[in-house]
C-alpha positions as CSV (number, residue, x, y, z in Angstrom):
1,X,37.5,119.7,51.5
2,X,34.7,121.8,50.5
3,X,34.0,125.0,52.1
4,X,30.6,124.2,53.3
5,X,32.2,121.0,55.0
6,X,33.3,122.0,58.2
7,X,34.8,119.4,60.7
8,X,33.4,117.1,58.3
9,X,29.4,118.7,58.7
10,X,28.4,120.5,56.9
11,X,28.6,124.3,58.2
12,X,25.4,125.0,58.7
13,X,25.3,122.1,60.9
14,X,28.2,123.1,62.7
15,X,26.7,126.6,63.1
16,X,23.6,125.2,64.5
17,X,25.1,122.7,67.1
18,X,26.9,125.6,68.4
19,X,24.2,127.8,68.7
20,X,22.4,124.8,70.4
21,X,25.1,123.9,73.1
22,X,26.4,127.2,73.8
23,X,22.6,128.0,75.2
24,X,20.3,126.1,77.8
25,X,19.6,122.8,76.4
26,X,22.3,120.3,77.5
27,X,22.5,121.7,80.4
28,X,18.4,121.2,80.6
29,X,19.1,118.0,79.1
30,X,21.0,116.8,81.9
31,X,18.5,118.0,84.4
32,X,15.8,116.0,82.8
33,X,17.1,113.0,82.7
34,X,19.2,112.6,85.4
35,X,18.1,109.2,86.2
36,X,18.9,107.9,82.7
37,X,22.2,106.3,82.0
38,X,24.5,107.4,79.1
39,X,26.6,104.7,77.4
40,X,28.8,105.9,74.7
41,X,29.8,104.5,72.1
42,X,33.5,105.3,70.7
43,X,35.8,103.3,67.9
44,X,39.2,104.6,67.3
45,X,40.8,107.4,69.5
46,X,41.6,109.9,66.3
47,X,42.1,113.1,68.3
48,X,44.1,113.2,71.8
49,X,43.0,116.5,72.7
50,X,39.8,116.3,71.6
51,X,39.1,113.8,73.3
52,X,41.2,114.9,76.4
53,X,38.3,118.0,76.6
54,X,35.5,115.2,76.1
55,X,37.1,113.5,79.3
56,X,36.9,116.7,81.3
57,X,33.9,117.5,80.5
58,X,32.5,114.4,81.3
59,X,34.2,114.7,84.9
60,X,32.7,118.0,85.6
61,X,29.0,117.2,84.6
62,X,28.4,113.5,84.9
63,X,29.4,110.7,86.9
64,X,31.7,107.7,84.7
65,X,30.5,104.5,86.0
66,X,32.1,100.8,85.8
67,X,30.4,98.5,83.0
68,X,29.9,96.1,86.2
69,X,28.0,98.5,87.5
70,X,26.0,98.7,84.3
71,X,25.0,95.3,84.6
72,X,24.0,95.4,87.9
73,X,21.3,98.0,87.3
74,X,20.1,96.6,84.2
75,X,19.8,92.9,85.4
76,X,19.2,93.6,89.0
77,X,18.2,96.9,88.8
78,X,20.6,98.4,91.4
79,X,20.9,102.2,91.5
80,X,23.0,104.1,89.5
81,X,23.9,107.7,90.4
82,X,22.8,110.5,88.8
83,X,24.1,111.4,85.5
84,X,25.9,108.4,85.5
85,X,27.7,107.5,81.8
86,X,29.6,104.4,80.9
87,X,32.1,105.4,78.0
88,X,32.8,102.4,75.2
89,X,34.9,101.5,72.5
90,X,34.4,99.1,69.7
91,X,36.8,97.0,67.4
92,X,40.0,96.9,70.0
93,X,41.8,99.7,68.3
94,X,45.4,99.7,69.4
95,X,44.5,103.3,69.7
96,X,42.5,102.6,73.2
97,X,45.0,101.2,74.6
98,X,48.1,103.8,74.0
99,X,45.7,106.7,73.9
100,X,42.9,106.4,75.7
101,X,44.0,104.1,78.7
102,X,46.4,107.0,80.1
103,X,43.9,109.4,79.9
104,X,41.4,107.6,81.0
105,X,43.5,106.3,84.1
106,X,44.5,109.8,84.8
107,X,40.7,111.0,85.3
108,X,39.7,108.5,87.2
109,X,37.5,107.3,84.6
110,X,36.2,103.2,83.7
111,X,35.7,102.1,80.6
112,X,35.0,98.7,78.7
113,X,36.5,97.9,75.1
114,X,34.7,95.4,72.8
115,X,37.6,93.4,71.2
116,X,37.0,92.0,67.6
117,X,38.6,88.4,68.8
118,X,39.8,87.2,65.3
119,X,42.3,89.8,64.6
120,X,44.1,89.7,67.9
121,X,48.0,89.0,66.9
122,X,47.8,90.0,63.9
123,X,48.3,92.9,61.3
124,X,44.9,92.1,59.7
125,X,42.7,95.3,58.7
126,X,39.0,94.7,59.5
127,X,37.1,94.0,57.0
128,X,35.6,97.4,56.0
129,X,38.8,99.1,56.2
130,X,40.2,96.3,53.9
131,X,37.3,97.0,51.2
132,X,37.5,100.8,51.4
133,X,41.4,100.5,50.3
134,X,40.8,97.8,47.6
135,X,37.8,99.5,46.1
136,X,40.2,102.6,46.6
137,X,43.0,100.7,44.8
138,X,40.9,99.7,42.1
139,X,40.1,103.0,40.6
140,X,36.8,103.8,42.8
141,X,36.1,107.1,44.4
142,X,35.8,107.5,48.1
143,X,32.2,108.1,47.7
144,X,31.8,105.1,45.8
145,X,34.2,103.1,47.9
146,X,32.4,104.5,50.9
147,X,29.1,103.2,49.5
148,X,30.0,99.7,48.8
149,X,30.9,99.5,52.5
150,X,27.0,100.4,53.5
151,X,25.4,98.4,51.1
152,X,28.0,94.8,52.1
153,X,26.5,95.8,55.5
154,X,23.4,94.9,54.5
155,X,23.3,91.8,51.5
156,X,23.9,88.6,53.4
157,X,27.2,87.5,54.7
158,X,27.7,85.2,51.7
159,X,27.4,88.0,49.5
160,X,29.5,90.3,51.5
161,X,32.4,87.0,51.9
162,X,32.0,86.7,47.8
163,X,32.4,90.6,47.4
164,X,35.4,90.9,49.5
165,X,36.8,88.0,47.6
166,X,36.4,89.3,44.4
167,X,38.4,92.7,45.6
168,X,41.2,90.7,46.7
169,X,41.8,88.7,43.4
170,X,41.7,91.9,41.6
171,X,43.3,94.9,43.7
172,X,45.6,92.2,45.7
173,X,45.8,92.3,49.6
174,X,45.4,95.1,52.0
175,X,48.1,97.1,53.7
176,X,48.7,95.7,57.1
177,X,47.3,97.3,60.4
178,X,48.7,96.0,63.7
179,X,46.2,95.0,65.8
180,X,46.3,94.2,69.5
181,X,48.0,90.9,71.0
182,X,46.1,89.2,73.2
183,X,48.4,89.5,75.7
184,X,47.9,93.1,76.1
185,X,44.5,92.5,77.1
186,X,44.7,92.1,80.8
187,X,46.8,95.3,80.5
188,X,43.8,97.3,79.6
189,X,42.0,95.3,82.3
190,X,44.7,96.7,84.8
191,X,44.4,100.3,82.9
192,X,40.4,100.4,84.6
193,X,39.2,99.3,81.0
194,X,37.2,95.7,80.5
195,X,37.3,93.6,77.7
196,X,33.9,92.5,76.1
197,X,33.3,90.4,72.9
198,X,32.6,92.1,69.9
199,X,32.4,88.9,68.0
200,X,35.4,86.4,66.1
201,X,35.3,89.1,63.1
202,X,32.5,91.7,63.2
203,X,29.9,90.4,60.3
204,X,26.9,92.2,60.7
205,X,24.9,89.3,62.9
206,X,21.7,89.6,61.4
207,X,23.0,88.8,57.9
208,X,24.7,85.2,58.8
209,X,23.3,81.7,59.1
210,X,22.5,80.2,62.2
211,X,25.8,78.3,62.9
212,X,28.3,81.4,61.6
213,X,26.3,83.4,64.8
214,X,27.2,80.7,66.8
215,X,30.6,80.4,65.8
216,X,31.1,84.1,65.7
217,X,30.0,84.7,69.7
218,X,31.1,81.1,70.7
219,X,34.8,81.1,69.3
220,X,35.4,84.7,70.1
221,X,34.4,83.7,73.5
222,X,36.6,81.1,74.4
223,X,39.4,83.2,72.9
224,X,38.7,86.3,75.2
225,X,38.2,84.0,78.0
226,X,41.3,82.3,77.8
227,X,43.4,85.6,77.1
228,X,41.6,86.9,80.3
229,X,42.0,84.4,82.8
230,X,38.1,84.8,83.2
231,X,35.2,84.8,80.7
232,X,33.9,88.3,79.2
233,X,30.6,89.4,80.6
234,X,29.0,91.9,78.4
235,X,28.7,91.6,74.2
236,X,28.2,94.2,71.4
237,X,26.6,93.8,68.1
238,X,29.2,94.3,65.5
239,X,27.1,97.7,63.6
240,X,24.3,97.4,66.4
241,X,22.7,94.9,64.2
242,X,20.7,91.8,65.8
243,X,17.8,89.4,65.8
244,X,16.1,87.0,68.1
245,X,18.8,84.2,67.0
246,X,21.4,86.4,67.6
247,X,19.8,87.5,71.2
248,X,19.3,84.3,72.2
249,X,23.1,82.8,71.3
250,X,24.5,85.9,72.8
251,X,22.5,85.0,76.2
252,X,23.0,81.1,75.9
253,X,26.8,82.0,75.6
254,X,26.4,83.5,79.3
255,X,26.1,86.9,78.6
256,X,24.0,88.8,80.6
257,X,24.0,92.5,78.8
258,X,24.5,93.3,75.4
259,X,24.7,96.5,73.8
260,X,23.4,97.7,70.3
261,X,24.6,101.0,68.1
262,X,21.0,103.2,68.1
263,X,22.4,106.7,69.1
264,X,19.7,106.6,72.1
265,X,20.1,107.3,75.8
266,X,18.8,103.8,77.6
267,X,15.6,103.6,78.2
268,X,14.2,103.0,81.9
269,X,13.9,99.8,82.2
270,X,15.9,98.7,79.3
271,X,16.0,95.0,77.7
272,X,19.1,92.9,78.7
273,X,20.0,91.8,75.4
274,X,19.5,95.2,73.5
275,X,20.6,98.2,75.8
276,X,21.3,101.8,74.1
277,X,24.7,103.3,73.4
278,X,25.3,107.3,71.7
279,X,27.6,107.4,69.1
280,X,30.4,109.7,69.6
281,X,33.5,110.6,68.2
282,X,36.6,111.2,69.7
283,X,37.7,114.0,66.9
284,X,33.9,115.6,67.7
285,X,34.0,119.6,68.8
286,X,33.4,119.6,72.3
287,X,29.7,121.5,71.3
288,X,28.9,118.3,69.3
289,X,29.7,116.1,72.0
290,X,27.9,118.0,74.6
291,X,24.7,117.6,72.4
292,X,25.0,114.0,72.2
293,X,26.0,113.6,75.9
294,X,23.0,115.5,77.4
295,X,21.0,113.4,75.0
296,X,19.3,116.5,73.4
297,X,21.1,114.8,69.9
298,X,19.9,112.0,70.5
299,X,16.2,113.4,71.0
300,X,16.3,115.4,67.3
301,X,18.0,111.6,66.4
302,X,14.7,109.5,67.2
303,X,12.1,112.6,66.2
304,X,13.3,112.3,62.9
305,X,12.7,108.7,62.9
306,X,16.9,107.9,62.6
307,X,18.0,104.4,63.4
C-alpha cells in the first residue's frame, strides 16, 4: 500500500477528517438537524471492532429506530424521535448475520437487511465480485479490474450479461462464496433485523428492459415472501440506481418505501419511492463515521455536486 494511502484515503484525507470530527462540527451537526433521520447504508461487516465502536457510538448520540418505524413517518408521517438513525445492510452478506446480528442484539439496536433473492442457497459470488476475480484471473490489474466493474454498471444489462459471459468462457468460473439459505432468514428477523428485497440478482435497474425490472422485483418477491411467512415491505435499488419504470414496478409490487444509495441525510418530506441512505463502512475509523453520521460528510458530499 502506498504510504500516502492510509486506511485506504489518502492521508491527507485521513488528516483532515480527524481534524474535522475531533472539533465542533458533528457534534453541531447533530444539533442542526435533529429532526432529520439518518439511514445508513452498510454491505459486508469487514471489521468486528470497528464496527462494534460504530455501534456505541451510535447508542450514545442517536436514537436506532425500527425500519417499521421508518415507514410510518415517511408514508404517514408519524414522528420520529430526535436523532433518530435506521442502520442497513445491502446484498445479505452472511457476514450480517454471524457478525452483526449479535452485536446488534446486544445494543439494543434494529436493523433491516436487503437480501439479493437469487443467490439465497447457494455458493454463487455476485456478480461484481465474480468479474473482479475473472478479470483478475485473466491477467488484469486491480485498477483495471476495478474499472470494468464501474463501467458494466453503467452499459445496458445486455452488455453487462454479454461481458460477464465472455469472462467466464475465458478465465473459467468463479470461486464459490456461500451465501445465505433462505431458511436463515426468519433467524435474522428473530435477531431484531428485517428482510427487504434487494432484487432476484442486483442488475443496476435502470439499465434493463421493462420485463427484466419486473421479473427482477416480482420473482425476488415471492421468493422472500415465501421464505418469510409474510411479504417484505421495504425495497432497495441494487447501486441506488432507478427510474420512473422502476418506481412504479417497485410500488405496483406493494412496496411502500424504497431506498436509493445518494450518501444524503433524508430530506423533510422525503419521496416514498426514493428516500436517502449514507454510505458507511463498517472497517471506517470511528472519525470517518462520525462525519458521515452527523451528516456534515454528507453536506461537503452534495456541495461538491457528488451523486
Amino acid at each position: 500500500m502506498s504510504r500516502r494511502l492510509v486506511d485506504g484515503a489518502p492521508r491527507w484525507t485521513r488528516r483532515a477528517e480527524t481534524v474535522l470530527a475531533r472539533g465542533p462540527l458533528p457534534a453541531m451537526g447533530l444539533r442542526w438537524s435533529p429532526h432529520r433521520l439518518r439511514v445508513l447504508a452498510y454491505h459486508e461487516v469487514s471489521d468486528a471492532a470497528a464496527f462494534a465502536d460504530q455501534l456505541g457510538w451510535l447508542s450514545a448520540h442517536t436514537t436506532p429506530v425500527t425500519v417499521d418505524e421508518v415507514v410510518a413517518a415517511v408514508v404517514d408521517q408519524d414522528p420520529l424521535p430526535d436523532r433518530a438513525v435506521l442502520v442497513t445492510f445491502d446484498d445479505g452478506h452472511r457476514s450480517v448475520l454471524e457478525v452483526a446480528a449479535p452485536l446488534l442484539r446486544e445494543r439494543g439496536i434494529p436493523a433491516v437487511a436487503f437480501v439479493v433473492a437469487g443467490v439465497l442457497d447457494t455458493d454463487r459470488p455476485l456478480w461484481w465480485t465474480e468479474v473482479r476475480e475473472l478479470a483478475l484471473r485473466s491477467g488484469q490489474s486491480q485498477e483495471a479490474a476495478a474499472a470494468l466493474v464501474r463501467r458494466l454498471k453503467k452499459v445496458s444489462d445486455r452488455e453487462r450479461l454479454r461481458a460477464l459471459a465472455d469472462l467466464r468462457a475465458t478465465a473459467g468460473a468463479a470461486s464459490p462464496t456461500p451465501q445465505l439459505a433462505s431458511d436463515e432468514l426468519r433467524k435474522l428477523e428473530l435477531d431484531g433485523i428485517a428482510v427487504g428485497n434487494h432484487s432476484w440478482s442486483h442488475p443496476c435497474l435502470d439499465r434493463c428492459e421493462r420485463s427484466v425490472i419486473r421479473h427482477e422485483v416480482r420473482a425476488s418477491h415471492e421468493l422472500l415472501t415465501g421464505a418469510l411467512g409474510h411479504p417484505p415491505t421495504t425495497f432497495a435499488y441494487p447501486n441506488g440506481n432507478s427510474d420512473g419504470r422502476v418506481k412504479e414496478t417497485v410500488a405496483d409490487a406493494g412496496y411502500r418505501v424504497a431506498f436509493g444509495f445518494d450518501h444524503r441525510l433524508v430530506s423533510r418530506r422525503p419521496d416514498p419511492g426514493a428516500v436517502s441512505r449514507i454510505r458507511v463502512d463498517t472497517a471506517a475509523p470511528l472519525d470517518r463515521f462520525r462525519l458521515r453520521v452527523s451528516g456534515v460528510h454528507p453536506t461537503i458530499h452534495a456541495f461538491r455536486g457528488g451523486a
